[in-house]
C-alpha positions as CSV (number, residue, x, y, z in Angstrom):
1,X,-6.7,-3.2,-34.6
2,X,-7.7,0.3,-35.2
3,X,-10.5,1.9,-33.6
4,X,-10.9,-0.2,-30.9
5,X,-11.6,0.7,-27.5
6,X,-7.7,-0.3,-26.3
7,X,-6.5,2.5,-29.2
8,X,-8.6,5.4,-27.4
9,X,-7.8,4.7,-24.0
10,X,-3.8,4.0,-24.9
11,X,-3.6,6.8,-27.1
12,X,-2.9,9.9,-25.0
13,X,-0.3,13.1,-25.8
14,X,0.1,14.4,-22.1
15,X,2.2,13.5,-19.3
16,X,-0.6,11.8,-17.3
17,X,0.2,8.3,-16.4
18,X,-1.3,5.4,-18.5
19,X,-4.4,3.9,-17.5
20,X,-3.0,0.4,-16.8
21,X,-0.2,2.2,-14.2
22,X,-0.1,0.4,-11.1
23,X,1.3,2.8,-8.7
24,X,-1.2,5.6,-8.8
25,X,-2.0,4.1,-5.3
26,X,1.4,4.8,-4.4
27,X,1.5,8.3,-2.1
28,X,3.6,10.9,-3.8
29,X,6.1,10.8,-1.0
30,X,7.4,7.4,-1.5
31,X,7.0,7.4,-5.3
32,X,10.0,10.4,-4.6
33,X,12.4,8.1,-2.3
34,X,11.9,5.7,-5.7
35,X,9.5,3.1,-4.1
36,X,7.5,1.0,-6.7
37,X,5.0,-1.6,-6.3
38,X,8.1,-3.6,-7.4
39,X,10.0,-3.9,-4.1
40,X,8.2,-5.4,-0.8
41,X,7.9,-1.6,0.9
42,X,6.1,-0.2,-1.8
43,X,4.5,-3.2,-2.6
44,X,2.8,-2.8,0.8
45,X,2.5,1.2,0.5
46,X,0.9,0.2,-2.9
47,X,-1.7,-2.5,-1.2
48,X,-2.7,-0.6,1.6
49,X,-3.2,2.8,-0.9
50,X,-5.4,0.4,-2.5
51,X,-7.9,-0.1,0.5
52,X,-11.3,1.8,-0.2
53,X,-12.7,2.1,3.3
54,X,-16.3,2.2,2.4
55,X,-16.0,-1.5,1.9
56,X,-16.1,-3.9,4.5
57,X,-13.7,-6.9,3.5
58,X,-10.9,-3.9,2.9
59,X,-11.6,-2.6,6.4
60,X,-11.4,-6.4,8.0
61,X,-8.0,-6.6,5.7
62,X,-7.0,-3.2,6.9
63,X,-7.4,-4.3,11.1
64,X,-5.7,-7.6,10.5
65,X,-2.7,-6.1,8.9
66,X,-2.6,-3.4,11.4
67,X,-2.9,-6.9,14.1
68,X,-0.2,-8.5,12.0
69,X,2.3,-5.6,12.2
70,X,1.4,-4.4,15.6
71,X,1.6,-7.3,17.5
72,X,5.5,-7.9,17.5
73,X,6.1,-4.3,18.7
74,X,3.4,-4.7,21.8
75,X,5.2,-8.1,22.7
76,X,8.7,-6.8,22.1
77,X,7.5,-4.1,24.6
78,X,5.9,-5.6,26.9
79,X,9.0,-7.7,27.4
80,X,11.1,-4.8,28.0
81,X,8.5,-3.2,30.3
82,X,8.3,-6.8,32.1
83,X,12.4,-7.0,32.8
84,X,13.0,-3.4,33.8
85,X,10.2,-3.9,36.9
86,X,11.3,-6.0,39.7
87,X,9.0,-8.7,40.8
């Protein structure tokens, strides 16, 4: 198969990433502590990089994530906050 389209996109002498590299999503920071769209942390760091925020479903997917994360911290707060005033 020479000549084909796959040959002159794969074929590339510098040190850029290849086309089909998943974690160019990832920020540079966590590719450096070794994070990869392999393990759940990056896996999410890798998702959300992959939000475009011009499009509406990725901004609905970004809020409920946000919803999905947040939540347990404002209850686990709001119980602390509830037992420390008397009443």
């Amino acid at each position: 198969m020479t000549g084909g389209a796959y040959d002159e996109l794969d074929d590339h002498d510098d040190d850029t990433p290849p086309y089909w590299d998943g974690s160019r999503a990832m920020p540079k920071d966590a590719r450096r502590m070794g994070l990869t769209h392999h393990v759940p942390d990056g896996a999410l760091l890798d998702f959300a990089g992959r939000l475009d925020s011009t499009k509406t479903l990725h901004r609905v997917t970004a809020w409920v994530m946000l919803v999905v994360f947040g939540l347990p911290v404002f209850f686990y707060v709001l119980r602390l906050v509830l037992e420390v005033l008397p009443g």
